[in-house]
C-alpha positions as a printed Julia matrix, in Angstrom:
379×3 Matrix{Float64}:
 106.92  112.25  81.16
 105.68  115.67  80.6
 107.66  118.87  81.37
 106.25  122.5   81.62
 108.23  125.19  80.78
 106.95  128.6   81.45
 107.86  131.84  79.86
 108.05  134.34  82.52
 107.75  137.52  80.69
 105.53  136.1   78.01
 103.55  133.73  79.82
 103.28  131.43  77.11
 103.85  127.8   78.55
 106.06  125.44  76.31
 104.62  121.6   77.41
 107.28  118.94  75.89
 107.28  115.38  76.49
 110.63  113.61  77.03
 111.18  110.77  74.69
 111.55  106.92  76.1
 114.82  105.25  75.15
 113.25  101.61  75.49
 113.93   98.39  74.32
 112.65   95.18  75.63
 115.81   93.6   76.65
 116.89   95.52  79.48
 113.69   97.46  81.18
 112.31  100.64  80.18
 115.52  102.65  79.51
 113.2   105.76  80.31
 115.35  108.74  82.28
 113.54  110.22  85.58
 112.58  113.97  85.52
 114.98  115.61  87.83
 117.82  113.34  85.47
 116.53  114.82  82.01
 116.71  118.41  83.67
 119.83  117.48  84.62
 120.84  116.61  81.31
 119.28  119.14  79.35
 120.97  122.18  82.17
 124.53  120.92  80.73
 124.32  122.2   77.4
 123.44  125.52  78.06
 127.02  126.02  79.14
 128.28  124.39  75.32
 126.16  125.58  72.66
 124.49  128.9   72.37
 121.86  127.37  70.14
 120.14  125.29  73.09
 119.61  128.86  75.26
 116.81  130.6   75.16
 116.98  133.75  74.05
 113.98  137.24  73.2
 113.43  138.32  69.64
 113.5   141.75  68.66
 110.41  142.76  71.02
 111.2   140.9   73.79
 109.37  138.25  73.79
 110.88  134.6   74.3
 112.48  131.75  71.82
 112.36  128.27  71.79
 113.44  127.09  74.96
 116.25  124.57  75.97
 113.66  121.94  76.77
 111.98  121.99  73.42
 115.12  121.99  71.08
 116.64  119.39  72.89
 113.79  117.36  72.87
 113.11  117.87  69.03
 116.66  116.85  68.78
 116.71  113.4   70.99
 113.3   112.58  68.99
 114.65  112.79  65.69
 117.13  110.42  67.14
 115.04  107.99  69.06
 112.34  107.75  66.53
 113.79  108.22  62.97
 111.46  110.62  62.55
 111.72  113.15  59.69
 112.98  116.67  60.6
 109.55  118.65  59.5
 107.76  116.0   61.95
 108.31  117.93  65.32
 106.81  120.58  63.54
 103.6   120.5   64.52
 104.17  119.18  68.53
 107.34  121.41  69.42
 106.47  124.16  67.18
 110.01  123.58  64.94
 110.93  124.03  61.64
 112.81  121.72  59.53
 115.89  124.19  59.18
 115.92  124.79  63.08
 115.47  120.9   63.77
 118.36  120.06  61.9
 120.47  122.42  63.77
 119.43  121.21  66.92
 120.29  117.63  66.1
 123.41  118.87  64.58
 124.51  120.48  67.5
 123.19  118.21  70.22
 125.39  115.37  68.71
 128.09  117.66  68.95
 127.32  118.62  72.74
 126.81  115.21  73.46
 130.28  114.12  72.14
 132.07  117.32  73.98
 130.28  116.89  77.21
 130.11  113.15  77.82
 132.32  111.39  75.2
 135.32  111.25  77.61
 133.31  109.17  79.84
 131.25  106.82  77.86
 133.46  106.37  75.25
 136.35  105.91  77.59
 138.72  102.34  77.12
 138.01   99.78  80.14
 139.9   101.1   83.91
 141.91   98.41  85.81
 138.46   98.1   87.64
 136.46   98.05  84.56
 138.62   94.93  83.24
 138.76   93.32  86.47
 134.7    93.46  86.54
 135.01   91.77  82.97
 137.29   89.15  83.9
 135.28   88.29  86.94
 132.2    87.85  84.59
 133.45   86.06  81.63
 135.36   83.66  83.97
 131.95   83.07  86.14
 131.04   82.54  82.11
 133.43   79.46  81.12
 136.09   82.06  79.51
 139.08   83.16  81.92
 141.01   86.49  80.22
 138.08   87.49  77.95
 137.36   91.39  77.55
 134.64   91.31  75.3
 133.16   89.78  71.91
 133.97   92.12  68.58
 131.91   92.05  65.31
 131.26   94.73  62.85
 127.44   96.37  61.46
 126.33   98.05  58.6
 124.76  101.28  58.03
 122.72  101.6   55.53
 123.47  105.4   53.34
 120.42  106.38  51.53
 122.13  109.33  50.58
 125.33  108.59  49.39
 126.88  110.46  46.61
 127.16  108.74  43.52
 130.81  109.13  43.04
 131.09  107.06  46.52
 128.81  104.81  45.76
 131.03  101.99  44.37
 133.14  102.21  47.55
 130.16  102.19  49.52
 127.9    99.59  48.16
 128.05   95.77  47.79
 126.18   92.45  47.95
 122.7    93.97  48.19
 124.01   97.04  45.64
 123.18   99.53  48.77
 126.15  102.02  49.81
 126.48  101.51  53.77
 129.06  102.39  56.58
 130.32  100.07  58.82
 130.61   99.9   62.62
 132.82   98.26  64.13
 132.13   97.44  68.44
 133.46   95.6   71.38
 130.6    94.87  73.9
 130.39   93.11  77.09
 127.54   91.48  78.93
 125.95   94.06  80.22
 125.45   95.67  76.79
 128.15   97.94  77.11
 129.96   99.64  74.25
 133.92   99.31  74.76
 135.15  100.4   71.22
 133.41  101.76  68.55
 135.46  102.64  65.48
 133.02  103.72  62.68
 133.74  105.23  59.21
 134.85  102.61  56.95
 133.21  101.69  53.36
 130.97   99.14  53.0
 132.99   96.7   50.72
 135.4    95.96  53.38
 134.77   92.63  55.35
 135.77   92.51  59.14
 139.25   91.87  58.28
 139.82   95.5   56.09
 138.13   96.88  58.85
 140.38   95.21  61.5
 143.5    96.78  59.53
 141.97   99.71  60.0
 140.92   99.57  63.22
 142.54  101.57  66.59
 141.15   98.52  68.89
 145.05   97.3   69.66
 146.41  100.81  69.39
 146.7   100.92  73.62
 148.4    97.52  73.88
 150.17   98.39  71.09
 151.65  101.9   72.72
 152.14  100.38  76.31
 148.88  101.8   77.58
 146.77   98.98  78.46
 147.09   97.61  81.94
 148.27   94.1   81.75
 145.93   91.28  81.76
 147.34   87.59  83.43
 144.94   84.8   83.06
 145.69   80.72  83.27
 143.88   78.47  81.7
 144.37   74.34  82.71
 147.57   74.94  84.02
 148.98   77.31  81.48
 149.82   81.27  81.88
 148.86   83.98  79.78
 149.49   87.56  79.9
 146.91   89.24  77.3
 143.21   89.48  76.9
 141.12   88.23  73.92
 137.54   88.67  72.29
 135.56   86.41  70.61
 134.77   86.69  67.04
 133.11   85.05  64.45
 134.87   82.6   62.04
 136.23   85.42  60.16
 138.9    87.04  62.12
 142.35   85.95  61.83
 143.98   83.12  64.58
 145.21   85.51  66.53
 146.23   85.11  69.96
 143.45   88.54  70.85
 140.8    86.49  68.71
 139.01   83.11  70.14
 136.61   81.68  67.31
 134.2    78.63  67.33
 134.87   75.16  66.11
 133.72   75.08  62.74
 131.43   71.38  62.36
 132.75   70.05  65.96
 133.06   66.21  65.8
 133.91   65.02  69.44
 131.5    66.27  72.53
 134.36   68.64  74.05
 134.45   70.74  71.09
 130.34   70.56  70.81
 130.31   71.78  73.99
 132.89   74.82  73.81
 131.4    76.01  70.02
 127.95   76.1   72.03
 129.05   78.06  74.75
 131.58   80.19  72.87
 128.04   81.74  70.2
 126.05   82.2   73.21
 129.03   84.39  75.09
 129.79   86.07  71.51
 126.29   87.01  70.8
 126.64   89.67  73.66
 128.16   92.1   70.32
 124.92   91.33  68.67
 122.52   91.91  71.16
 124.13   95.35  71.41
 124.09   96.21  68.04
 120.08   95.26  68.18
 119.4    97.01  71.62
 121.41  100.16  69.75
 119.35   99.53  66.84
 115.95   99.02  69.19
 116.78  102.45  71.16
 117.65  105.06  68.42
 115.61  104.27  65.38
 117.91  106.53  63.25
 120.46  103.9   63.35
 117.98  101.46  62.0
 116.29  103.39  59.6
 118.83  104.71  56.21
 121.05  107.5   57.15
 119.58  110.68  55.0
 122.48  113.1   55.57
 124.95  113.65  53.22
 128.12  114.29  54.86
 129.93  111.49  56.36
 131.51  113.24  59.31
 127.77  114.12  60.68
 127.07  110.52  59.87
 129.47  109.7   62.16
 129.25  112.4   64.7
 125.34  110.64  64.93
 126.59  107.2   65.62
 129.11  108.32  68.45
 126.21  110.56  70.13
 123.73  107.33  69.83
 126.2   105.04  71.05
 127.38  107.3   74.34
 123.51  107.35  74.95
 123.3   103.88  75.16
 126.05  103.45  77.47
 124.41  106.37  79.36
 121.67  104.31  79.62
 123.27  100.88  80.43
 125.37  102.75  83.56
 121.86  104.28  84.73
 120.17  100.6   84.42
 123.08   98.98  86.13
 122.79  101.17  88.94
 119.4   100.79  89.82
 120.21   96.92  89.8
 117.92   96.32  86.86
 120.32   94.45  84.9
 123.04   91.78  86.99
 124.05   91.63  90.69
 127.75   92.62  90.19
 127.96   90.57  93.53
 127.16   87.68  91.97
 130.21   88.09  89.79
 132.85   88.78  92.23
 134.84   86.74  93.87
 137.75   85.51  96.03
 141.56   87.09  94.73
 142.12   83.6   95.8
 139.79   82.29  93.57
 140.27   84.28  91.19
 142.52   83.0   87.8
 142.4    86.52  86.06
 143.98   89.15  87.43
 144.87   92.99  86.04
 147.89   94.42  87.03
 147.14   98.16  88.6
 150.27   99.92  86.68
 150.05  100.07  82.99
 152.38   98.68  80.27
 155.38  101.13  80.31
 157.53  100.35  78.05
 159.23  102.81  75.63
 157.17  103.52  72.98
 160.09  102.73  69.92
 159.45  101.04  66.7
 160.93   97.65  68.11
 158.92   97.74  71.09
 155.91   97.96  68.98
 156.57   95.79  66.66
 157.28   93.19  69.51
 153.44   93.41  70.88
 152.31   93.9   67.33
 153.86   90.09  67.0
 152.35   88.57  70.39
 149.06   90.13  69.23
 149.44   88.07  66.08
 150.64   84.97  67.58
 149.1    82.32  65.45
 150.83   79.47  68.48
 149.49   80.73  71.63
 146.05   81.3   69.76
 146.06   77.56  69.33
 147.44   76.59  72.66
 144.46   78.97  74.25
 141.43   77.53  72.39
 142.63   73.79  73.39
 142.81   75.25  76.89
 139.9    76.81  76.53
 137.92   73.73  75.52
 139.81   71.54  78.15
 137.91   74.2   80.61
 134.99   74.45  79.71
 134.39   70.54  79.33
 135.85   71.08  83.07
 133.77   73.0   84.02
 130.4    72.24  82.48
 130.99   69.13  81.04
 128.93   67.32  83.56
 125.49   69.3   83.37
């Protein structure tokens, strides 16, 4: 797509072409014109930087178009900072500032929204999904990623670095299966494993404070009253956590670790799509402060849900119809009023205990594997 921007008084036109967020696994990703005006138009408002603005003899800047396109290169391509030099007319210095502050814009303007914890509608559309997909009650699948710091000082390095010897940051991401980014909770060293990172981790903070809306689910007969991901064989047996069968014997449990890897690779295919879409991600981070680091990932990642919403609106992705059914055929429900309970140390150390409940972990994966041989036992 290629935009012309005219200087009025100077009559110099400025012709930038918009970046395409691809990736093969969900269309195109690429934004129309009138919605990358759009998008450009709100930071204006936010940062000084992106407005246009006459030098000393009047003549006209850089315009909004081409710093925010120098900016959303950088980040889609990995490219190096001099290399919009020569087609946007930037400098290095300038560049950086641009990406620097479109992060920031991107996190002030949009983060709210795309970074926002699942609605009572947003759950109910998950539930409806994963219990079309053999799981009744689960929210999402959670894994952790590592970014690779090319930069990292040497004093931080052995916090930073293990296995390969190469300092990296993790991620850590609930996703769904339309690609969507639920959590993201990035910052932690590299020589933590996805348990450290779990202790770390805000992802139970809202159950944990009475803020979630309440999930009810029943499985073969039996009631339950709290959502769950599913994880890898690491995570703790948790009653929020639903592993594989590690070697299944007997053709139930064949049958429920197959299906419960291809629901859990939803988490990875997001991390690669995220990976696929902003190539700054993939590539070594080159910055040197942390915080920016992370003020990168957050902007890349509310992009990507950007992107996902504007996909599954045009009906590119699923038929939400085909996921919605009956309340009377429904077995997972979310109750409209949140968790209000007082928000003491007891209280929270109650949930904190029914989040950990080793018991009702084990009573919901032989459930689980009693309804899925159900249910798709006989293809």
């Amino acid at each position: 797509m290629l935009l012309v921007v005219t200087g009025v008084e100077s009559g110099v036109e400025s012709r930038v072409e918009s970046p395409v967020l691809s990736c093969s696994c969900h269309g195109s990703g690429e934004w129309s014109g009138e919605s990358w005006l759009v998008f450009i138009l709100s930071f204006t408002t936010q940062q000084t930087l992106f407005q246009q603005k006459k030098d000393g003899l009047g003549r006209l800047g850089l315009s909004t178009l081409q710093k925010c396109t120098a900016a959303i290169r950088v980040l889609a391509y990995g490219s190096a900072l001099d290399a919009v030099d020569e087609y946007l007319r930037l400098g290095a210095t300038t560049a950086q500032l641009c990406v620097e502050n479109f992060v920031e814009s991107i996190i002030n303007v949009f983060g709210n929204e795309y970074l926002r914890r699942p609605t009572p509608y947003d759950l109910q559309r998950l539930l409806d999904d994963a219990e079309n997909r053999g799981f009744p009650g689960m929210i999402g699948s959670i894994d952790c990623m590592h970014w690779e710091w090319k930069n990292c000082p040497t004093a931080w390095k052995g916090q930073f670095a293990r296995g390969s010897g190469k300092p990296t940051i993790v991620l850590e991401a609930v996703a769904s299966y339309d690609l969507w980014i639920w959590h993201a909770f990035f910052g932690a060293p590299g020589t933590l494993n996805d348990i450290n990172v779990l202790d770390r981790s805000p992802v139970f903070d809202d159950i944990i404070n009475g803020e979630a809306p309440q999930v009810n689910f029943s499985v073969n007969g039996n009631e339950y009253h709290m959502g769950y991901y599913l994880t890898d064989g690491i995570y703790p047996n948790w009653a929020t956590f639903i592993q594989s069968i590690r070697l299944p014997q007997v053709p139930k449990a064949v049958l429920f670790a197959q299906r419960q890897k291809a629901v859990r690779k939803d988490v990875d295919r997001a991390f690669g799509v995220l990976q696929a879409r902003f190539a700054i991600v993939r590539n070594p981070a080159l910055s040197w402060d942390k915080v920016k680091i992370g003020k990168i990932m957050r902007a890349c990642i509310i992009l990507h849900n950007m992107i996902v919403e504007n996909e599954r609106d045009e009906g590119t992705q699923f038929n939400l119809s085909d996921f919605e059914e009956g309340e009377a055929s429904r077995s997972s429900h979310v109750d409209r009023r949140t968790r209000r309970m007082p928000t003491n140390i007891a209280n929270q150390m109650g949930v904190r205990t029914e989040i950990r409940d080793t018991n009702v972990h084990a009573q919901l994966k032989r459930d689980l594997v009693e309804h899925i041989w159900a249910k798709f036992g006989t293809d």
